[in-house]
C-alpha positions in Angstrom: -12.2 -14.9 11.6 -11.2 -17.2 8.9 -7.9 -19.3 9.3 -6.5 -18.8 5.9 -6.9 -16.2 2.9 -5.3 -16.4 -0.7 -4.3 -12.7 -1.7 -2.6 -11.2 -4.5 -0.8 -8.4 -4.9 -1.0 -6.5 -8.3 1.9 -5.2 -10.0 1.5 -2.7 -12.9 3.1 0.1 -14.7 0.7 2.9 -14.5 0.4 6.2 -17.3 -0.8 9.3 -17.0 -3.9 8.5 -17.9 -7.2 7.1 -16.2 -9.2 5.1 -18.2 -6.5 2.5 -19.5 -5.0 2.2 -15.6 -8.5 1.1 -14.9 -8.8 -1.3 -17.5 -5.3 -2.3 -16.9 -6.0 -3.0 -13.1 -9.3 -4.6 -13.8 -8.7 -7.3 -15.8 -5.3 -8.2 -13.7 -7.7 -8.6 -10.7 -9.9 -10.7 -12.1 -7.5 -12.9 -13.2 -6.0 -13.2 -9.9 -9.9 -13.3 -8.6 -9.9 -16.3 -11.2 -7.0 -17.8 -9.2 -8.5 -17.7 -6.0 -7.4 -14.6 -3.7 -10.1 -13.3 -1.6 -7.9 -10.3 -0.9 -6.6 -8.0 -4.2 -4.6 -4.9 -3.8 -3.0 -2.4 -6.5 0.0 -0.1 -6.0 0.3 3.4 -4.7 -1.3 6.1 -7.5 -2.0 3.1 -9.6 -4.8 5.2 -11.0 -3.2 7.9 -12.6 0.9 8.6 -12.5 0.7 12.3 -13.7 4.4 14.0 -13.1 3.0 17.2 -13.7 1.2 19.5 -11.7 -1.8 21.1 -13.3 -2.8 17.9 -15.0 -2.4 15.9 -11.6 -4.5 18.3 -10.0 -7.2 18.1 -13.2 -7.1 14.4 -13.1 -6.9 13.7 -9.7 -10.5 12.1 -7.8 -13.3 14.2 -7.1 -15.6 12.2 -4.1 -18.1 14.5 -4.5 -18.3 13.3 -7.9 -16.7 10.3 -8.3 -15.0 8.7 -11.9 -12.4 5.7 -10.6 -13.9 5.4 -6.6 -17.2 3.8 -9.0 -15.1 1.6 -10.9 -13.8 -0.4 -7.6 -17.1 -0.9 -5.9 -18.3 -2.7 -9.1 -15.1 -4.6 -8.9 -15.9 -6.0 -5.8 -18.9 -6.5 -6.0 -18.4 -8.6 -9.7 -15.5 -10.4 -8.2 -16.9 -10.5 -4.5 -12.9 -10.0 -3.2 -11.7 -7.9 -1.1 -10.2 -4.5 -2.7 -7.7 -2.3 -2.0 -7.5 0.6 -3.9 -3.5 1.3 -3.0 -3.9 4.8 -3.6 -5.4 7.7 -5.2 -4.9 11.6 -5.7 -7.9 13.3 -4.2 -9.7 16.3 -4.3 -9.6 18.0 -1.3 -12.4 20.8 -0.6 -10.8 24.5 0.2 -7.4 23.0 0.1 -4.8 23.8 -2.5 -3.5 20.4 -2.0 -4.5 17.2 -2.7 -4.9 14.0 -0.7 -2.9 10.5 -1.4 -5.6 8.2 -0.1 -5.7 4.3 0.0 -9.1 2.7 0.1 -10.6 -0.3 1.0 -13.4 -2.0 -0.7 -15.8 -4.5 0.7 -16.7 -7.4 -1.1 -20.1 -5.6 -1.4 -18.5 -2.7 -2.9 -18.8 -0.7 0.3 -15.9 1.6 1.2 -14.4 -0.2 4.1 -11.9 2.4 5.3 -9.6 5.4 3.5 -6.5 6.3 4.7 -4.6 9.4 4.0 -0.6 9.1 3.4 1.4 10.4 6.9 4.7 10.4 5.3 5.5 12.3 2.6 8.4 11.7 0.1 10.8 15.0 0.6 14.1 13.6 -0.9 16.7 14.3 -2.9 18.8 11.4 -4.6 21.8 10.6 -6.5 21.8 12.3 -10.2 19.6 15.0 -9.3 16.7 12.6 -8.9 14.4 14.7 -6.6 11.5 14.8 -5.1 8.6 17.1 -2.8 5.6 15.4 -2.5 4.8 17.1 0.3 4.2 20.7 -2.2 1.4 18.2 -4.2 0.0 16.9 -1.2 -1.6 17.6 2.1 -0.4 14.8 5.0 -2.5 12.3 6.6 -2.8 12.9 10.5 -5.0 9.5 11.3 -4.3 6.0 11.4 -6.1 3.5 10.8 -6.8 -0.2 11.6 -10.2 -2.0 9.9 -11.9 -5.5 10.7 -12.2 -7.8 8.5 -13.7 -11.2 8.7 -10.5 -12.6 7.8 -8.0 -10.4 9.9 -7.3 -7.0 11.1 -5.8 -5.0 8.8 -3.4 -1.4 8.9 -3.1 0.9 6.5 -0.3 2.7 5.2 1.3 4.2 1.4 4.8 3.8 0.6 7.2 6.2 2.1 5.1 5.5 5.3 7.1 2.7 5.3 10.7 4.2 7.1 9.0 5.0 10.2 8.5 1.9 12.1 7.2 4.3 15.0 3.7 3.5 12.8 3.8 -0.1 12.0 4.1 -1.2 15.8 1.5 1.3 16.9 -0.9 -0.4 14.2 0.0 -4.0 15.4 -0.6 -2.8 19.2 -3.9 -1.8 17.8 -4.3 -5.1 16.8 -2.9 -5.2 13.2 -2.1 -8.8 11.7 -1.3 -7.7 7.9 -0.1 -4.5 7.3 -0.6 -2.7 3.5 2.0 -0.8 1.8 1.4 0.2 -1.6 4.1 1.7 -3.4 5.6 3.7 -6.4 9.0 3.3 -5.4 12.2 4.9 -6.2 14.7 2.2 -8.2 17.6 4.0 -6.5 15.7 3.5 -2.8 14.5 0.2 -4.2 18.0 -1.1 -5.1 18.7 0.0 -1.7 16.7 -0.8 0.8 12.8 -1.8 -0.4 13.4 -6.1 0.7 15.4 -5.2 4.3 13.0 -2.4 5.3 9.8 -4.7 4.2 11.1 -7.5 6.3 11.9 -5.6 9.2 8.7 -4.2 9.5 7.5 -7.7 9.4 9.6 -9.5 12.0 8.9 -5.9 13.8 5.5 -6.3 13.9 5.0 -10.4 13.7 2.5 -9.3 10.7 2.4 -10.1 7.3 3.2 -7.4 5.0 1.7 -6.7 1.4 3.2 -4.7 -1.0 1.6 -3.9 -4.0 3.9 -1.9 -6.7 4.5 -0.2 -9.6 7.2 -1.0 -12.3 9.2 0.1 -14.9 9.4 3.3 -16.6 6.5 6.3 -16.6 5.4 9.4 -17.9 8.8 11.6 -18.1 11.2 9.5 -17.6 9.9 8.2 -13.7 11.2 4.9 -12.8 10.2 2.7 -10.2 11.7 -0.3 -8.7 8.9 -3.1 -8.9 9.1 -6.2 -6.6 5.9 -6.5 -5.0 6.0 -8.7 -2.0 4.5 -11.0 0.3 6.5 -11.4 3.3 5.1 -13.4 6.6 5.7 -12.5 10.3 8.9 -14.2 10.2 10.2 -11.9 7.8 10.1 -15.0 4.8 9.3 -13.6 1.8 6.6 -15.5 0.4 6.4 -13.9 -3.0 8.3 -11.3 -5.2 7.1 -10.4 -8.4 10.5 -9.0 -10.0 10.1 -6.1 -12.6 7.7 -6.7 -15.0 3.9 -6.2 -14.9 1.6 -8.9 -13.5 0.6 -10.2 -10.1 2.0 -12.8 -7.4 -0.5 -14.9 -5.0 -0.1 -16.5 -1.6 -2.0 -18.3 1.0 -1.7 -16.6 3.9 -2.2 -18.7 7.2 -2.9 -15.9 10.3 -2.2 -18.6 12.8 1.6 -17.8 12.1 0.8 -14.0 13.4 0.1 -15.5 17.0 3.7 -18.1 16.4 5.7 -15.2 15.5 4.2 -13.1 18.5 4.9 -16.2 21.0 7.9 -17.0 20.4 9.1 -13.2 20.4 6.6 -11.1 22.4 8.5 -7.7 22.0 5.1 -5.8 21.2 4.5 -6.7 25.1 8.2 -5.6 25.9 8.3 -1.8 25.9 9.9 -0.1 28.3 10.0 3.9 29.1 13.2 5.5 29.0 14.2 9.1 28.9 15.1 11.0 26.1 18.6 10.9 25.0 21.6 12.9 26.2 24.6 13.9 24.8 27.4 13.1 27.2 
């Protein structure tokens, strides 16, 4: 596996519409082709941010007959990077829901992996900012871990990202960057997006990716921005802020094997019985 890898994590502020996401999301990742990442990932739903239902569902990606899935395999292909797709609403056959699904794209525009969304985003927020993702979309059950010729990588969306249980089963399966791909909340954001993107970092002794979107939507949706870099050390590498564009780093993966050495607590668990109110 290669040493090194320059990636760069796309940050835009999606509509509710396909074709000028696309175009949007195209011409930020060849520019950051241009600047020499290997590795280019967009946001969570970067495709298409569609607050309401029954054009969500009308919009959202048919595989059996594909509009956007075509649009990234030529993209890697013309750049010859690395792809990830951070997410996409899917049809899914028989199902009255839909699937949030992340994809990766070879550089020969060959669909590396998908992974479904585990998580979903149930929550209700200050000022009556709520929301049920989980009546839009059907949950993920599998997850998943792809080789790559320059590391393994993990795969997870957004909200996946408050359940550490995941992140250290992924780096036990051999994990050395972890994807998260978000929309997230500015409220959550404010909060806690940099402390729980580090942590699962230093959790893990992976580098973490976090493509996201920005600014203000379709109805008055806000999202907080910031995509990151951070390394297995828990630095942060790169932050993009809040407007739209992209951040870059060189990532060197001998740093996953320092970070492990020097604190091997993937090696460290322990069983212990479930706990008891005294």
């Amino acid at each position: 596996m290669a040493d090194r890898i320059k990636v760069a994590c796309l940050q835009i502020s999606a509509g509710r519409e396909v074709d000028p996401n696309l175009q949007a999301l195209g011409e930020m990742a060849r520019r950051a082709v241009d600047a020499g990442a290997g590795f280019v990932l967009t946001p969570e739903v970067s495709v298409m941010l569609e607050p309401k239902r029954e054009p969500k569902f009308a919009k959202a990606e048919d595989e059996a007959n594909p509009y956007a899935i075509p649009f990234f395999v030529n993209l890697a292909r013309e750049t010859g990077a690395w792809l990830l797709a951070g997410s996409m609403a899917i049809k899914l056959a028989g199902e009255e829901r839909l699937a949030n699904r992340s994809y990766l794209f070879a550089p020969d525009g060959r669909i590396a992996a998908r992974y479904d969304k585990i998580h979903m985003f149930d929550v209700d927020l200050a000022a009556g900012e709520s929301y049920r993702e989980s009546s839009q979309f059907r949950p993920g059950e599998q997850t998943v871990v792809v080789e790559t010729p320059f590391a393994k990588v993990g795969l997870t969306v957004c909200y996946d990202l408050r359940f550490p249980a995941l992140y250290r089963a992924l780096a036990q399966a051999g994990a050395e960057i972890l994807t998260i791909p978000s929309a997230f909340a500015v409220a959550t954001g404010q909060a806690h997006w940099h402390t729980l993107l580090r942590a699962r970092a230093i959790e893990t002794g992976c580098f973490v990716l976090a493509p996201a979107q920005t600014g203000t939507h379709a109805e008055g949706r806000t999202t907080y921005g910031h995509s990151l870099i951070v390394d297995p050390w828990g630095e942060v590498l790169a932050d993009a802020g809040e407007e739209v564009g992209f951040i870059t780093a060189e990532l060197d993966l001998a740093r996953v094997a320092e970070a492990r050495r020097m604190v091997p607590s993937l090696r460290h668990d322990r069983p212990f019985a479930a706990p008891r109110l005294v």
